[in-house]
C-alpha positions as CSV (number, residue, x, y, z in Angstrom):
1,X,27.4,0.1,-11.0
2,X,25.4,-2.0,-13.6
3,X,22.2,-2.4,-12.1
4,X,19.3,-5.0,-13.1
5,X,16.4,-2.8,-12.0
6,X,13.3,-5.4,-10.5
7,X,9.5,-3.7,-10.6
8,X,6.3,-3.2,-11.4
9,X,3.6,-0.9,-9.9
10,X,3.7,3.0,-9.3
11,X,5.6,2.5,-6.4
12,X,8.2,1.0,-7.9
13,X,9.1,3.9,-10.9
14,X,10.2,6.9,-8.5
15,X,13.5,4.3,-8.0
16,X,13.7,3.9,-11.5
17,X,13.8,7.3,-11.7
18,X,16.4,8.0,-9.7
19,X,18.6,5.6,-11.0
20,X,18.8,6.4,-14.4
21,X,19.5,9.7,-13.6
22,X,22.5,8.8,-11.7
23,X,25.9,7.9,-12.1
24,X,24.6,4.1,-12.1
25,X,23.7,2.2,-15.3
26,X,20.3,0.8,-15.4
27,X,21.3,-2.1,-17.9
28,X,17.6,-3.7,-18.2
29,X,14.4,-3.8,-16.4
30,X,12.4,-7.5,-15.6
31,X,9.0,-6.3,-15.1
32,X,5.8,-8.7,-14.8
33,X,4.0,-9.6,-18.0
34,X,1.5,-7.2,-19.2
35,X,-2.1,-8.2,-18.4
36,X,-5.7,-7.5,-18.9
37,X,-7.1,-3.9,-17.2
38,X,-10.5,-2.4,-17.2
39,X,-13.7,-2.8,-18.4
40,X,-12.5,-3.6,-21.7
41,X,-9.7,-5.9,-21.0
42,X,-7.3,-4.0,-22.9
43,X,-4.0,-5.2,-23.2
44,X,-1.9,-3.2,-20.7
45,X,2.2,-2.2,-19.9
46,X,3.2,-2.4,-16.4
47,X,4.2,1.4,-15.1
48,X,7.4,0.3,-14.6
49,X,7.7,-1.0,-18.1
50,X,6.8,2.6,-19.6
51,X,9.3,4.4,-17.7
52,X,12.0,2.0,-18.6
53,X,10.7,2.5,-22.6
54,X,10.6,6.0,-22.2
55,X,14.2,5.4,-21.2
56,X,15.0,3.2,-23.8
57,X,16.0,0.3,-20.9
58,X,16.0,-3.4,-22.6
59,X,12.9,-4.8,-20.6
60,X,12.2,-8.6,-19.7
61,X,9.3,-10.1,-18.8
62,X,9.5,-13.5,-17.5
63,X,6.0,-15.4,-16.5
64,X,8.6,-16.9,-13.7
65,X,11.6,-15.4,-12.2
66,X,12.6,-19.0,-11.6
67,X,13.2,-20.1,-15.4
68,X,16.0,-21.6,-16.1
69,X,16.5,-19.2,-19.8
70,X,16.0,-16.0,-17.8
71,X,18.5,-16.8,-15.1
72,X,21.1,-17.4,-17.9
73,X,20.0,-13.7,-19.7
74,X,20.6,-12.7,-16.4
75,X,24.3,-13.6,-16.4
76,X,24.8,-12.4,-19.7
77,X,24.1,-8.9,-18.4
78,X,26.6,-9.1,-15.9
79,X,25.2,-7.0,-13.7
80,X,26.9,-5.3,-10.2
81,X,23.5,-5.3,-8.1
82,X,20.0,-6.3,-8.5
83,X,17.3,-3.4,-7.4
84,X,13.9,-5.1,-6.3
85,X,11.1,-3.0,-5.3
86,X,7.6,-4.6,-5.2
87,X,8.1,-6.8,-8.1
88,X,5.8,-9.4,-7.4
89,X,7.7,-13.1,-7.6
90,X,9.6,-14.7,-5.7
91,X,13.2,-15.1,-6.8
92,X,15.2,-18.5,-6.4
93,X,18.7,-19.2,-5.5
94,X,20.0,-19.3,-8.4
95,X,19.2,-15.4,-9.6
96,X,20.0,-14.3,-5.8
97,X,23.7,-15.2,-6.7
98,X,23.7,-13.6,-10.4
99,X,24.6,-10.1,-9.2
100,X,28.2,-9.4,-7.7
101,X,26.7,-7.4,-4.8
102,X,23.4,-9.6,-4.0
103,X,20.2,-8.5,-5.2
104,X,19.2,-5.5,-3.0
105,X,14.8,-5.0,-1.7
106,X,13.9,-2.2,-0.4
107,X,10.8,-2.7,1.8
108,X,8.0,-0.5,2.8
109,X,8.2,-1.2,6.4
110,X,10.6,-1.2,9.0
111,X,11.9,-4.6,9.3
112,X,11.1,-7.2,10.6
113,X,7.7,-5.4,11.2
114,X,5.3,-5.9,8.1
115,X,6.7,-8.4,6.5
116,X,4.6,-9.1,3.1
117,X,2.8,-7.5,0.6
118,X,0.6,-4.9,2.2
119,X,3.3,-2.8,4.5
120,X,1.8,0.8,3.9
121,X,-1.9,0.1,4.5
122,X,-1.8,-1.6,7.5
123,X,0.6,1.0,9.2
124,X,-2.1,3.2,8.9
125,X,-5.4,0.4,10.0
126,X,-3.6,-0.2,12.5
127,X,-2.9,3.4,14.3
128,X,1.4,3.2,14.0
129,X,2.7,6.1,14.7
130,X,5.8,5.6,12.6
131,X,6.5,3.4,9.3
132,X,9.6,3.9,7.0
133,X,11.9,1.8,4.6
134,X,14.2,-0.8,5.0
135,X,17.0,-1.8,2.4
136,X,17.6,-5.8,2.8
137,X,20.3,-7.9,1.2
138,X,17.3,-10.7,-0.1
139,X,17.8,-14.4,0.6
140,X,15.1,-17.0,-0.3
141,X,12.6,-16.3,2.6
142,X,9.9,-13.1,2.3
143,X,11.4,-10.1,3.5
144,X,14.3,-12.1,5.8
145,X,17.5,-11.1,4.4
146,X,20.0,-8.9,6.5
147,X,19.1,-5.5,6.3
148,X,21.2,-2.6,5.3
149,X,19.9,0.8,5.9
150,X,16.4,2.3,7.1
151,X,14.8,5.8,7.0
152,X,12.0,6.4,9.4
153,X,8.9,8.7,8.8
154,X,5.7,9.7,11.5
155,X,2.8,9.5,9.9
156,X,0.2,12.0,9.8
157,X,-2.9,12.3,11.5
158,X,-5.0,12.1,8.5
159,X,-2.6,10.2,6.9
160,X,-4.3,8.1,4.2
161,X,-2.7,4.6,2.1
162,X,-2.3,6.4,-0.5
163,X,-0.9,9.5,0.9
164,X,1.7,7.1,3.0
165,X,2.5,5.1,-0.5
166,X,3.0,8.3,-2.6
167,X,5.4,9.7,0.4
168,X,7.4,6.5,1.2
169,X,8.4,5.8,-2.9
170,X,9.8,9.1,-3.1
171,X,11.4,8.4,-0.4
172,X,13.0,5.0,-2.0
173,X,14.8,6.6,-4.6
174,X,16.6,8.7,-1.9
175,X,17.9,5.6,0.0
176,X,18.7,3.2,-2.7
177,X,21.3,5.8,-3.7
178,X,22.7,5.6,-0.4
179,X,22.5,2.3,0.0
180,X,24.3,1.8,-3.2
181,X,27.2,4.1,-2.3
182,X,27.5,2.3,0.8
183,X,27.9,-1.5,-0.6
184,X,30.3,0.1,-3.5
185,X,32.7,1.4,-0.6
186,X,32.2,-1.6,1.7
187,X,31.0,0.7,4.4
188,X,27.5,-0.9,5.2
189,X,27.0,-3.0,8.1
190,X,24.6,-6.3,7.8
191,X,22.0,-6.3,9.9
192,X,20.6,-9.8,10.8
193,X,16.8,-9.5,11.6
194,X,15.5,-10.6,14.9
195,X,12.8,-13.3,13.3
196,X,11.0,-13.9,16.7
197,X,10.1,-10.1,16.4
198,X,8.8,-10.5,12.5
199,X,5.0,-9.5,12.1
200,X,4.0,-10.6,8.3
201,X,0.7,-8.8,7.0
202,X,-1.0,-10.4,3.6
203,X,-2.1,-9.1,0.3
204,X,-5.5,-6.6,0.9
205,X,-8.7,-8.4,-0.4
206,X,-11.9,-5.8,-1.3
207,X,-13.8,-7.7,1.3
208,X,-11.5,-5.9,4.3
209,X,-13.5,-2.8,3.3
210,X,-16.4,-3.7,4.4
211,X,-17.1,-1.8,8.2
212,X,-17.8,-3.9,10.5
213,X,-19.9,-1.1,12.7
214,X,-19.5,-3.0,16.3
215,X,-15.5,-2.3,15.4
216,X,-14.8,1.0,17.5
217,X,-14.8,4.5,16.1
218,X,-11.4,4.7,16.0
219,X,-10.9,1.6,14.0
220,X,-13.4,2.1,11.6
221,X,-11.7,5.7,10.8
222,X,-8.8,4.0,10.4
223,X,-9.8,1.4,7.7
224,X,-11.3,4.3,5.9
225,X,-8.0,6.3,6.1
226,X,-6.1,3.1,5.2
227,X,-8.2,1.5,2.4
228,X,-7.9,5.2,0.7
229,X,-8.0,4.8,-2.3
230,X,-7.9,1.5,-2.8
231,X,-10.2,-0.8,-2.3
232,X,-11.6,1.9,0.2
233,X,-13.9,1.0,2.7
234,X,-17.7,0.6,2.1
235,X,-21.0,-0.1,3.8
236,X,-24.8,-0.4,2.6
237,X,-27.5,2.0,2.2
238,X,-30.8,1.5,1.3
239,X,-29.2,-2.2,-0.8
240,X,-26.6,0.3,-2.3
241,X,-22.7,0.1,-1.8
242,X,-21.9,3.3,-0.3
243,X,-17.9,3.9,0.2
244,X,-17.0,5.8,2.9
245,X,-13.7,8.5,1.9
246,X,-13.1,10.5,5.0
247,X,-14.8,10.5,8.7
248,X,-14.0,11.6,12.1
249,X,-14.4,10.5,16.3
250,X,-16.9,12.5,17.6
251,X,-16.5,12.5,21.5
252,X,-19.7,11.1,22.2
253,X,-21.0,9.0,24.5
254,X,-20.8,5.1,23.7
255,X,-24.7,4.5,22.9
256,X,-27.0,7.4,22.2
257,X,-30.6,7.8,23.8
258,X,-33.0,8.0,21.6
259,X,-35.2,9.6,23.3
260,X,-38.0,7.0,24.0
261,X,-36.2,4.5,26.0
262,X,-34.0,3.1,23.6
263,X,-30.5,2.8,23.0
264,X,-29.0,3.5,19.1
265,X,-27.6,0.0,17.9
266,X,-24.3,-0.5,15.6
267,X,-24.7,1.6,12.4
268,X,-27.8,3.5,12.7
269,X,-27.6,6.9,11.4
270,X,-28.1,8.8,14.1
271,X,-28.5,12.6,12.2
272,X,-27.8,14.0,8.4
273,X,-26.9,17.2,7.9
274,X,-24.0,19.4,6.0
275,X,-21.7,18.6,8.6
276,X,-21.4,14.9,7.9
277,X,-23.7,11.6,8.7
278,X,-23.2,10.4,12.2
279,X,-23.3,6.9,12.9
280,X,-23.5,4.5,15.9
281,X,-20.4,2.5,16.0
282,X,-19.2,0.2,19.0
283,X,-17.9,2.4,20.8
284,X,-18.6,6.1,20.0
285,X,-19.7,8.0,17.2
286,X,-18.3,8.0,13.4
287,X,-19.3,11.4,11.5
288,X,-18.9,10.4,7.6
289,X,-17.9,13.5,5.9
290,X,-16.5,11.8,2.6
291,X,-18.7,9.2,0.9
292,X,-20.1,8.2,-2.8
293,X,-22.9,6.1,-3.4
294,X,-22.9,3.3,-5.8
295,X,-23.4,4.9,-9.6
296,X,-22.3,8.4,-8.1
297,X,-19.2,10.3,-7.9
298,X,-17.3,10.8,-4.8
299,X,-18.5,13.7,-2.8
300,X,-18.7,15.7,0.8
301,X,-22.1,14.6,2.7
302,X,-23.7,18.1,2.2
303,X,-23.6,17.9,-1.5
304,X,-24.5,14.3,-1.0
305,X,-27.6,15.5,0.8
306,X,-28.9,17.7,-1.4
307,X,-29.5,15.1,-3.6
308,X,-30.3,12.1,-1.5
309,X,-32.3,11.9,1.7
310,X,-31.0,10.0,4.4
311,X,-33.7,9.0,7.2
312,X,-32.1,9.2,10.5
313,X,-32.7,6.1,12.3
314,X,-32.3,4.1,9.0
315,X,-29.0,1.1,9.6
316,X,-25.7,1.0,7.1
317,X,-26.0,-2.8,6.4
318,X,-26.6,-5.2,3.8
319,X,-30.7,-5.5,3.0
């Protein structure tokens, strides 16, 4: 099949990869415009538009997918099937109905469950036990179209964002092929999806990082988990971000005595040692075992503590 391959992140170029090294032809990749990065402000390619130059893939990069010039480049490539994986536009009628086949997404969800842009973190904020990826036949709506074909995974206990996003785009390249086998023979099914049963989740702003420390245990070790790497979860010591990396539940009462008649409140540090920094959270106790402190490189709390000293009692907030 000729295939217009649609992308742009790291999630996007295990797909690629797979493609090109399959009996399909990859005829061009549209990738967004390169942009700004870093401190500097250097000038920089999208991931996806280095793998299709180390490839030596024709690459487009429209500011809108909607322009009326790129639609009609689009036509001139003739192209069997469009591939779209997390390429970040919407695309209008007109380019839906270039390909012969439809333009194909494949989604980092299970459909209609996470509809949006932020699939792979939430399955893990929000304790599911399973997540997967669904291949869609696209239509003009976000993530609507019929689906085609799904493969399920259980996460992991310690399963992290990143750890989730790393396993489910190696897991794309797998299914596009089969997906792609299937619409070439006519042997898929369309499924429509149920739209009263859609969930939609939006983009991930650095401020959901912040703990909230009357959330319970639980959820707070999930945001960690699922804001790993990025933007990762944070809190305040001493007027100093502090991001927290990895943490568990203690079973622990809900409030610890203090010992002179008081109760610990949300996010008091309740002890310090090598085995983590235990805090008060609103129901049970969080041991931070994982953190880095602003200007400081990412470390386990016993090395952080032989360098800093935490006063028990002391509260993670903003001064």
């Amino acid at each position: 099949m000729r295939i217009v391959f649609m992308g742009t992140p790291d999630f996007s170029v295990p797909v690629l990869e797979t493609l090109t090294g399959s009996c399909h032809q990859v005829v061009a990749v549209v990738t967004q415009p390169d942009k700004p990065k870093g401190r500097g402000k250097e000038i920089q390619m999208s991931p996806v538009k280095e793998t299709a130059l180390k490839h030596n893939i024709s690459v487009y990069q429209p500011l809108r997918a909607r322009e009326a010039s790129f639609i009609e480049e689009m036509r001139a490539l003739r192209p069997d099937v469009m591939v779209v994986i997390a390429f970040g536009q919407i695309l209008p009628k007109e380019l839906l109905s270039v390909p012969r086949y439809g333009c194909v997404n494949i989604h980092a969800s299970l459909l209609p469950k996470y509809r949006g842009a932020a699939p792979i973190q939430w399955a893990v904020i929000n304790g599911d036990k399973k997540t997967g990826l669904t291949t869609m036949l696209m239509d003009e709506g976000m993530d609507t179209g019929d689906m085609l074909e799904k493969r399920e995974i259980t996460l992991d206990e310690k399963e992290t964002g990143g750890s989730l996003f790393d396993r489910l785009s190696l897991l794309g390249g797998e299914l596009i092929l089969s997906t792609l086998d299937g619409l070439e023979k006519g042997t898929l099914v369309r499924t429509p999806q149920n739209h009263q049963e859609a969930t939609y989740v939006k983009k991930i702003p650095k401020s959901l990082g912040e703990v909230d420390w009357t959330m319970d245990g639980e959820a707070i070790e999930r945001l960690i988990r699922g804001l790993n790497p990025w933007p990762s979860a944070y809190t305040w010591l001493n007027g100093r971000m502090l991001k927290l990396w990895e943490a568990e539940v203690l079973p622990a009462e809900t409030r610890k005595n203090l010992g002179n008649g008081e109760e610990s409140i949300c996010g008091q540090i309740l002890s310090a040692t090598e085995a983590g920094l235990k805090v008060q959270t609103g129901n049970g106790i969080l041991n931070i075992t994982s953190l880095q402190l602003e200007g400081k490189k990412r470390m386990d709390t016993a090395a952080f503590l032989r360098g800093f000293t935490v006063q028990e009692g002391v509260c993670l907030e903003r001064s």
